[in-house]
Gaussian input, Z-matrix of N, CA and C with variables (Angstrom, degrees):
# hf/3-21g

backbone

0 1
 N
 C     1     B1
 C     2     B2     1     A1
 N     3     B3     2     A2     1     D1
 C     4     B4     3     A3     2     D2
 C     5     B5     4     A4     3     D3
 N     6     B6     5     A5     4     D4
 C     7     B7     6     A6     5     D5
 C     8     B8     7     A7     6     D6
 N     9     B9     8     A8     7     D7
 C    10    B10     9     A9     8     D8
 C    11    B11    10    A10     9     D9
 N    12    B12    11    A11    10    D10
 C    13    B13    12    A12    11    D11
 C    14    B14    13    A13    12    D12
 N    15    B15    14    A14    13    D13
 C    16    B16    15    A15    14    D14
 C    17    B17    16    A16    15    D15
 N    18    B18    17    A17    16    D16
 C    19    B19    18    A18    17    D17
 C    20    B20    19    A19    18    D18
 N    21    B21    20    A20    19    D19
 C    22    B22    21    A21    20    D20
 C    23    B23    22    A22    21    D21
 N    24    B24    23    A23    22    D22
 C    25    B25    24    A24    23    D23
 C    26    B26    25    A25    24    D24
 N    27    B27    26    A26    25    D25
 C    28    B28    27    A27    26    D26
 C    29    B29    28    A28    27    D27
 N    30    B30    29    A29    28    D28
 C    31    B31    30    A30    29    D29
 C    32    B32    31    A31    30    D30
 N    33    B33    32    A32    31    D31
 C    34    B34    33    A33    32    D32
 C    35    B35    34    A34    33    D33
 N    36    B36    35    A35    34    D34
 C    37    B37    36    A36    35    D35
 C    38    B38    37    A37    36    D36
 N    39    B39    38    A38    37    D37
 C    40    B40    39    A39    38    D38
 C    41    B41    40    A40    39    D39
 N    42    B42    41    A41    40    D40
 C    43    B43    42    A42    41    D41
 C    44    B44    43    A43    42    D42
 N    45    B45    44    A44    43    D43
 C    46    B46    45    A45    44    D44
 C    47    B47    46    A46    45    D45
 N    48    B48    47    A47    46    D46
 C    49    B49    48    A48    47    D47
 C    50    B50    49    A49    48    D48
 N    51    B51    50    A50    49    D49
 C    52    B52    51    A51    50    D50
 C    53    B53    52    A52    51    D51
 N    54    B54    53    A53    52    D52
 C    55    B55    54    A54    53    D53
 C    56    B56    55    A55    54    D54
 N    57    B57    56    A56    55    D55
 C    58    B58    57    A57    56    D56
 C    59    B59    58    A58    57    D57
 N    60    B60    59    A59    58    D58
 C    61    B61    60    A60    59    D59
 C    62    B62    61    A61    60    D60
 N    63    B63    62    A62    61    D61
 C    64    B64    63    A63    62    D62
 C    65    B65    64    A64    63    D63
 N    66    B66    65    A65    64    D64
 C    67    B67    66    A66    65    D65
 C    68    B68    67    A67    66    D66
 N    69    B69    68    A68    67    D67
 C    70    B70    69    A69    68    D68
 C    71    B71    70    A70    69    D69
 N    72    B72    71    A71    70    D70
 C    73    B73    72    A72    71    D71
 C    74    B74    73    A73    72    D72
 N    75    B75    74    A74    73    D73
 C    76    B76    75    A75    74    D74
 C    77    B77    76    A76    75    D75
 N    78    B78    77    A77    76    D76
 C    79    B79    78    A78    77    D77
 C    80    B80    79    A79    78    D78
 N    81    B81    80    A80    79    D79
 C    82    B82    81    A81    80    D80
 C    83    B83    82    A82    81    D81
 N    84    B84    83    A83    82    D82
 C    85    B85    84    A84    83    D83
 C    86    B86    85    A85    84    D84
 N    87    B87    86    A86    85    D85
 C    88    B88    87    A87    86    D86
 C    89    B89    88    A88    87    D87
 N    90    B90    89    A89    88    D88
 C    91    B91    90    A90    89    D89
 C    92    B92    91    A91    90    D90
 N    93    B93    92    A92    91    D91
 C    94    B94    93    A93    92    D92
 C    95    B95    94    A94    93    D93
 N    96    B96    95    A95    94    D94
 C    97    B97    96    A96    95    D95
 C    98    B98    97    A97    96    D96
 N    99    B99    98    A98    97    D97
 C   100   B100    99    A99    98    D98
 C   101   B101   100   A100    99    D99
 N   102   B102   101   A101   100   D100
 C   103   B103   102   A102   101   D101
 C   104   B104   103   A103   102   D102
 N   105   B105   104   A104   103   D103
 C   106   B106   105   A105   104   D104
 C   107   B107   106   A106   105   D105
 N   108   B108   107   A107   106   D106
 C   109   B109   108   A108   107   D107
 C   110   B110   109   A109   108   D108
 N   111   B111   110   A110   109   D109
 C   112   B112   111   A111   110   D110
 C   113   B113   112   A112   111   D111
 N   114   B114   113   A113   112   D112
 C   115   B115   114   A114   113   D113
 C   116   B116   115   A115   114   D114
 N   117   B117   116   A116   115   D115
 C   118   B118   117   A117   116   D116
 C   119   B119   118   A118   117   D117
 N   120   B120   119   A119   118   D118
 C   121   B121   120   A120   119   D119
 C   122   B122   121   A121   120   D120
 N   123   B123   122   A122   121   D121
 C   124   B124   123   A123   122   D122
 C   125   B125   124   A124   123   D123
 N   126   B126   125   A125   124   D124
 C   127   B127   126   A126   125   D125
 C   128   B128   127   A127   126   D126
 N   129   B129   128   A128   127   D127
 C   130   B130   129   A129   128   D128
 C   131   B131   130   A130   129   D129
 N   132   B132   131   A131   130   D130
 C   133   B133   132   A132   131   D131
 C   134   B134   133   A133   132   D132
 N   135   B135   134   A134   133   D133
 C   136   B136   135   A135   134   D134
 C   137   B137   136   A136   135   D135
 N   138   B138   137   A137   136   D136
 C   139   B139   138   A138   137   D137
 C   140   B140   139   A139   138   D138
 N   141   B141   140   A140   139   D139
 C   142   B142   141   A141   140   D140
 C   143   B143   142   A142   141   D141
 N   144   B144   143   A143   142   D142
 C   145   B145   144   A144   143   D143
 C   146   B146   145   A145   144   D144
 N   147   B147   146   A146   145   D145
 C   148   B148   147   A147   146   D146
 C   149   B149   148   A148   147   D147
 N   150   B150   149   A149   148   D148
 C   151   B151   150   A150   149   D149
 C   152   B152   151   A151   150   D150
 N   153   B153   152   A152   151   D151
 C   154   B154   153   A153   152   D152
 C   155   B155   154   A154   153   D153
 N   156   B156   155   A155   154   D154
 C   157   B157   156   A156   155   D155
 C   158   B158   157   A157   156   D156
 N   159   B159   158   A158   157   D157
 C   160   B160   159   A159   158   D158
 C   161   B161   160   A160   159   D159
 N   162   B162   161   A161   160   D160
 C   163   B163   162   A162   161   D161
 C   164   B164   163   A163   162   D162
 N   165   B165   164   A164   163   D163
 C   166   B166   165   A165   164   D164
 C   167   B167   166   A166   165   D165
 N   168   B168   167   A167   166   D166
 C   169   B169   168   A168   167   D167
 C   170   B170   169   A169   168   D168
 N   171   B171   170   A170   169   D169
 C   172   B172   171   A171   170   D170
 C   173   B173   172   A172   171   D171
 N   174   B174   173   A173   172   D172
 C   175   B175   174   A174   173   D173
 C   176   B176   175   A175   174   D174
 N   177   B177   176   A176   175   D175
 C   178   B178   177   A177   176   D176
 C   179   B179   178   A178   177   D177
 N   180   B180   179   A179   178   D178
 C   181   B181   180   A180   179   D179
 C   182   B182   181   A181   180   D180
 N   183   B183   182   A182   181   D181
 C   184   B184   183   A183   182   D182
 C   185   B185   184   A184   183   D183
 N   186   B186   185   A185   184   D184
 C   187   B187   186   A186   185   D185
 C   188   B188   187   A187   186   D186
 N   189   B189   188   A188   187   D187
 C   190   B190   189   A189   188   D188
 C   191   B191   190   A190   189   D189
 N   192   B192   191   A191   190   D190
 C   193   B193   192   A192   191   D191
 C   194   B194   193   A193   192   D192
 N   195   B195   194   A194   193   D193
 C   196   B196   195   A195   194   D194
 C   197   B197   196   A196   195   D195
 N   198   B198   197   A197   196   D196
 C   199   B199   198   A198   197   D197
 C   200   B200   199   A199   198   D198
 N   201   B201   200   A200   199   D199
 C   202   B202   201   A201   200   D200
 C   203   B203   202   A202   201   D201
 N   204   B204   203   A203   202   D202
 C   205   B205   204   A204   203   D203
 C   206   B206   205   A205   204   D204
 N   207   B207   206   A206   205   D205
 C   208   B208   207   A207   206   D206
 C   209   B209   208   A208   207   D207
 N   210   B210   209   A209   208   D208
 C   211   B211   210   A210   209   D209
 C   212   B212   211   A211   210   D210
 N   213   B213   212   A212   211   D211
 C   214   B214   213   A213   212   D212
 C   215   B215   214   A214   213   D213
 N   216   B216   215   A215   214   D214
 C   217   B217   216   A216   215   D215
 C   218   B218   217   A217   216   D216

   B1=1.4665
   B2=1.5298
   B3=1.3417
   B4=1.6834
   B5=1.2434
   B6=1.0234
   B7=1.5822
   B8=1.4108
   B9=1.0657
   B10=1.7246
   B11=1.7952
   B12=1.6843
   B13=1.2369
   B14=0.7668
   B15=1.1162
   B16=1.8473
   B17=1.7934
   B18=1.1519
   B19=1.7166
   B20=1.9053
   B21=1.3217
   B22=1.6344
   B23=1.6380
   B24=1.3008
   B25=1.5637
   B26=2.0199
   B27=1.4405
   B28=1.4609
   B29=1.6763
   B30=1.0689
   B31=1.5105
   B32=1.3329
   B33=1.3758
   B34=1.5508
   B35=1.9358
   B36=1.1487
   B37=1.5227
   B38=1.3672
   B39=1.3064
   B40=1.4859
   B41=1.8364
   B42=1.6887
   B43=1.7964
   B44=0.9007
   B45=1.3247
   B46=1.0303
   B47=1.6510
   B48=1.0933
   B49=1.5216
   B50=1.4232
   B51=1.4314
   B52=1.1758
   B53=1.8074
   B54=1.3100
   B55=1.3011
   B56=1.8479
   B57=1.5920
   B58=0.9288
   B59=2.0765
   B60=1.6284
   B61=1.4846
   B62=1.5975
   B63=1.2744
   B64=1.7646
   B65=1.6346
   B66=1.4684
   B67=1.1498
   B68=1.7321
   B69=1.8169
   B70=1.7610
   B71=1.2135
   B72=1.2490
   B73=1.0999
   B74=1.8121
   B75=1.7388
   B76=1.3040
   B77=2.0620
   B78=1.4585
   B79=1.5332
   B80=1.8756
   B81=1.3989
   B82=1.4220
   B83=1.5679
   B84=0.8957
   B85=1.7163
   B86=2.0339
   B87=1.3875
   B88=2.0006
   B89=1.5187
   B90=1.0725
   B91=1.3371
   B92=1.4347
   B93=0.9981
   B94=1.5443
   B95=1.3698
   B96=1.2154
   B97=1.5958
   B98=1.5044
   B99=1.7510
   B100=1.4619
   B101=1.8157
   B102=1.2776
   B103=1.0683
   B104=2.1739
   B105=1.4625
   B106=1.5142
   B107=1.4952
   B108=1.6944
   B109=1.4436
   B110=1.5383
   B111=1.2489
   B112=1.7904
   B113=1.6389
   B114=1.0919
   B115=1.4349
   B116=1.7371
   B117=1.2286
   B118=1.5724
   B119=1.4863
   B120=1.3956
   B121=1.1286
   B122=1.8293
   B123=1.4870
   B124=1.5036
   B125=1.1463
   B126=1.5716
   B127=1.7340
   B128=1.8457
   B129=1.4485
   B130=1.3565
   B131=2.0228
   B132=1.4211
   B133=1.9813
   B134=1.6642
   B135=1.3920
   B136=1.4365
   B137=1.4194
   B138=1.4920
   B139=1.9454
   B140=1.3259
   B141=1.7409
   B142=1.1192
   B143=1.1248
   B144=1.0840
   B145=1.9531
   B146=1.4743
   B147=1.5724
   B148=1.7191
   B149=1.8638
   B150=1.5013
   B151=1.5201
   B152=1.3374
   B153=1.2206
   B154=1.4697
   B155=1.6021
   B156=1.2782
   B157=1.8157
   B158=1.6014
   B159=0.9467
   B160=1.5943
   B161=1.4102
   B162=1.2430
   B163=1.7421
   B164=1.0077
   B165=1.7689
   B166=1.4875
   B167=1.5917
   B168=0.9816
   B169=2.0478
   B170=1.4833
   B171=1.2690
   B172=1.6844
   B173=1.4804
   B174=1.0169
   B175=1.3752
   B176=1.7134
   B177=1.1265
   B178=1.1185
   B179=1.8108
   B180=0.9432
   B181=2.2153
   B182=1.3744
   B183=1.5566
   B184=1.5893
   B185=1.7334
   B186=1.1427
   B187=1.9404
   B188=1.4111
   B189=1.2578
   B190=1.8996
   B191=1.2824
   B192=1.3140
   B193=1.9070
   B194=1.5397
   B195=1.9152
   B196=1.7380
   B197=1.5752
   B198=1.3980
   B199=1.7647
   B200=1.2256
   B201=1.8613
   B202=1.0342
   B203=1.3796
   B204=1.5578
   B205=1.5001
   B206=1.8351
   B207=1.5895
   B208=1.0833
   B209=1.7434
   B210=1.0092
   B211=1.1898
   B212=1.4733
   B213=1.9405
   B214=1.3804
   B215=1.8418
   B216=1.5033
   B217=1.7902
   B218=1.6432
   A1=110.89
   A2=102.19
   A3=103.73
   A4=137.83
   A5=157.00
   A6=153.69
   A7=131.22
   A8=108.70
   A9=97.01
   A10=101.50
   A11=112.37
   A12=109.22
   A13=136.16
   A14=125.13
   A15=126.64
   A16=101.57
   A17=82.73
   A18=104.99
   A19=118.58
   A20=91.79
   A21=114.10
   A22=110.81
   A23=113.40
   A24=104.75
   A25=92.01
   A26=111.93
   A27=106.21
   A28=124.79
   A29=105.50
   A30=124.18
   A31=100.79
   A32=130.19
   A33=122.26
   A34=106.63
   A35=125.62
   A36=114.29
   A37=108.96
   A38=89.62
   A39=97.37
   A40=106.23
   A41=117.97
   A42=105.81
   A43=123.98
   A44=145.08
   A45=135.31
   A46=115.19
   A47=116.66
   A48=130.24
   A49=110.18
   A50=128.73
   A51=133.12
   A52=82.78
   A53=149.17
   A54=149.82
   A55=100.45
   A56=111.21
   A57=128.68
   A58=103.72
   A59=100.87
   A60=137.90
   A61=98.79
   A62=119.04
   A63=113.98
   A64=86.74
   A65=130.28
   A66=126.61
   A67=116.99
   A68=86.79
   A69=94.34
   A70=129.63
   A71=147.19
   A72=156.84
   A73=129.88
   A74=85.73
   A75=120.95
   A76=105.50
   A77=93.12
   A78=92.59
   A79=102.73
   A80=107.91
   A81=105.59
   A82=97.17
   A83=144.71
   A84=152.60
   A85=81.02
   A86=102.02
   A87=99.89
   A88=102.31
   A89=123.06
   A90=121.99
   A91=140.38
   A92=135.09
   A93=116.82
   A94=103.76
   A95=126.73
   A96=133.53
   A97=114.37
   A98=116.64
   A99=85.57
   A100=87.55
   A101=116.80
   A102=134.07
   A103=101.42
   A104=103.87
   A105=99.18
   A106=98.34
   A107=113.04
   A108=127.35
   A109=104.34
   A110=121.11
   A111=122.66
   A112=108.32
   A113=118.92
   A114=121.99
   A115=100.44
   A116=104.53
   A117=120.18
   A118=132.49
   A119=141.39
   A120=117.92
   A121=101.61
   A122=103.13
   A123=112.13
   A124=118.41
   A125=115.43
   A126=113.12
   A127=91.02
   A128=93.27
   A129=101.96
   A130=82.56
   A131=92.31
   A132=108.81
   A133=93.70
   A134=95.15
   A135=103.96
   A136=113.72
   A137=144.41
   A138=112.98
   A139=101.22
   A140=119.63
   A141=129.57
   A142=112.72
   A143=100.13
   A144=99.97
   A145=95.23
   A146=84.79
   A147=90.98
   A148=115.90
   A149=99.78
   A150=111.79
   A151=131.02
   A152=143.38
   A153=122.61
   A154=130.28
   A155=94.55
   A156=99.87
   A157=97.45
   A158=119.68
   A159=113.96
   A160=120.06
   A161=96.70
   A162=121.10
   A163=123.70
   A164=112.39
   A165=116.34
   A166=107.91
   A167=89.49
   A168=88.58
   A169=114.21
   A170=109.02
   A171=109.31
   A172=108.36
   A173=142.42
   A174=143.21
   A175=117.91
   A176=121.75
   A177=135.99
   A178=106.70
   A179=96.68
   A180=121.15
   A181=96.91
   A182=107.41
   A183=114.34
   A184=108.48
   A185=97.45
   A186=90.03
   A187=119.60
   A188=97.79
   A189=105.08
   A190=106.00
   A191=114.08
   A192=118.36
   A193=104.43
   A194=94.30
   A195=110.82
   A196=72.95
   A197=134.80
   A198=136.03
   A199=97.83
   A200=151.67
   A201=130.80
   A202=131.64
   A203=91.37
   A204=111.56
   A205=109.80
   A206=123.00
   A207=116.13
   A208=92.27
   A209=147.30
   A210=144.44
   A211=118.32
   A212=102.21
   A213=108.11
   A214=123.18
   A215=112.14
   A216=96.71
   A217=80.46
   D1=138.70
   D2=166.30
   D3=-110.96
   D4=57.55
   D5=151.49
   D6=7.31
   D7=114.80
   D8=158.58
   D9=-161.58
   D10=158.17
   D11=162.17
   D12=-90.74
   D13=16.64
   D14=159.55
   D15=-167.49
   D16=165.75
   D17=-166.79
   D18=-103.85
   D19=41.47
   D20=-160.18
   D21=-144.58
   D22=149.41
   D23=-172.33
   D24=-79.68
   D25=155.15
   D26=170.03
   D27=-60.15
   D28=131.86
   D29=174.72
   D30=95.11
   D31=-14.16
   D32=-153.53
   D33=-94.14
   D34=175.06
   D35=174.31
   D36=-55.43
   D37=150.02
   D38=179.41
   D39=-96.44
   D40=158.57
   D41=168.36
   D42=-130.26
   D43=-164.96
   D44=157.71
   D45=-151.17
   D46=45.12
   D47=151.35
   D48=-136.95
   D49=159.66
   D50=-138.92
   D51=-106.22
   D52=-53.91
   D53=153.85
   D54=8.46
   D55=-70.99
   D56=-129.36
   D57=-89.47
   D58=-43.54
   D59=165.50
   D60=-50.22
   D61=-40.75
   D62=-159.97
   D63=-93.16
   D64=-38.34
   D65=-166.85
   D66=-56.32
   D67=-50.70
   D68=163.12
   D69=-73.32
   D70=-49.22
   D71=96.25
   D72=54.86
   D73=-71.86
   D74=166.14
   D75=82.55
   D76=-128.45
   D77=-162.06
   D78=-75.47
   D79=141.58
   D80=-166.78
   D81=-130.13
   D82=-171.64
   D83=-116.52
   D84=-164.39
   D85=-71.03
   D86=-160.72
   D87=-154.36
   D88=106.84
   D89=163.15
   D90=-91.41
   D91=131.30
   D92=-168.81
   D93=-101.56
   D94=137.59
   D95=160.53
   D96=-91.31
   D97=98.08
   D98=171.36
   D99=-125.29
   D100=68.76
   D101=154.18
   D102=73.86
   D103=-176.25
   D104=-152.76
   D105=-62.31
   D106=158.10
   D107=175.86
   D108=-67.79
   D109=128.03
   D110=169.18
   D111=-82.11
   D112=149.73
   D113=168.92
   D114=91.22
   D115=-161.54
   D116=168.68
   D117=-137.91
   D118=-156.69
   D119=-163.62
   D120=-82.83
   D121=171.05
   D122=175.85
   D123=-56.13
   D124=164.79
   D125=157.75
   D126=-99.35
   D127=144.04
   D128=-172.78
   D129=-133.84
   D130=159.13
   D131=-146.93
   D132=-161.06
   D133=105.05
   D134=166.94
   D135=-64.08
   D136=103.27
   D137=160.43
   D138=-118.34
   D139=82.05
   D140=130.33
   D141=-115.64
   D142=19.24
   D143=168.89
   D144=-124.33
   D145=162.04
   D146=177.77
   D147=-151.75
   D148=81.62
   D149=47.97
   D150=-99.25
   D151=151.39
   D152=151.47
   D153=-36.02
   D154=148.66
   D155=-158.97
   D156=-116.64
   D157=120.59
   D158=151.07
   D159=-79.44
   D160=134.82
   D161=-178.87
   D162=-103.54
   D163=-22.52
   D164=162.29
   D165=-141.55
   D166=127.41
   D167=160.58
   D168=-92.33
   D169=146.88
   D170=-166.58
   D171=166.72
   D172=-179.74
   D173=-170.26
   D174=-27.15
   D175=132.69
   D176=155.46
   D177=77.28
   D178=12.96
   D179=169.26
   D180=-26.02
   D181=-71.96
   D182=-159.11
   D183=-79.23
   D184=-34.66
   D185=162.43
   D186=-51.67
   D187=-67.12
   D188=163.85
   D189=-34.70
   D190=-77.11
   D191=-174.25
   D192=-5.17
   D193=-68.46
   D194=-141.84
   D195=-67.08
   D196=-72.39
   D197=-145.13
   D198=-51.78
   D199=-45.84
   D200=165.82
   D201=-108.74
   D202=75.96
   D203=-173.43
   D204=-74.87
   D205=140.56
   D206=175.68
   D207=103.35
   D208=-56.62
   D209=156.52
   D210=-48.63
   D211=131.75
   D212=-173.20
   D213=-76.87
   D214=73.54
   D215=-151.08
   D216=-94.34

């Protein structure tokens, strides 16, 4: 299995059609098309630190916020 949080090299634009992802990207192994990505990139959250660190802001930030309330993120 493979993982990752986003489908973009780091720091670079982010996309959301698969055209555009392979262009940056470059040569790929198997791609799936199941048409454009909804939403935008993740919130990604360091917690091996303490406090926890965010590393990215991006979807669902302020949900997170309120759920770890009392923590300095």
């Amino acid at each position: 299995p493979i993982t990752s949080t986003s489908a973009n090299i780091s720091g670079m634009k982010t996309h959301n059609n698969i055209k555009d992802i392979i262009q940056q990207i470059g040569e790929v192994n198997l791609a799936i098309d199941a048409g454009p990505l909804k939403g935008g990139p993740s919130t990604v959250i360091d917690l091996t630190t303490d406090p926890p660190k965010i590393l990215r802001k991006g979807a669902g930030i302020e949900k997170i916020k309120k759920i770890m309330v009392g923590l300095k993120l």
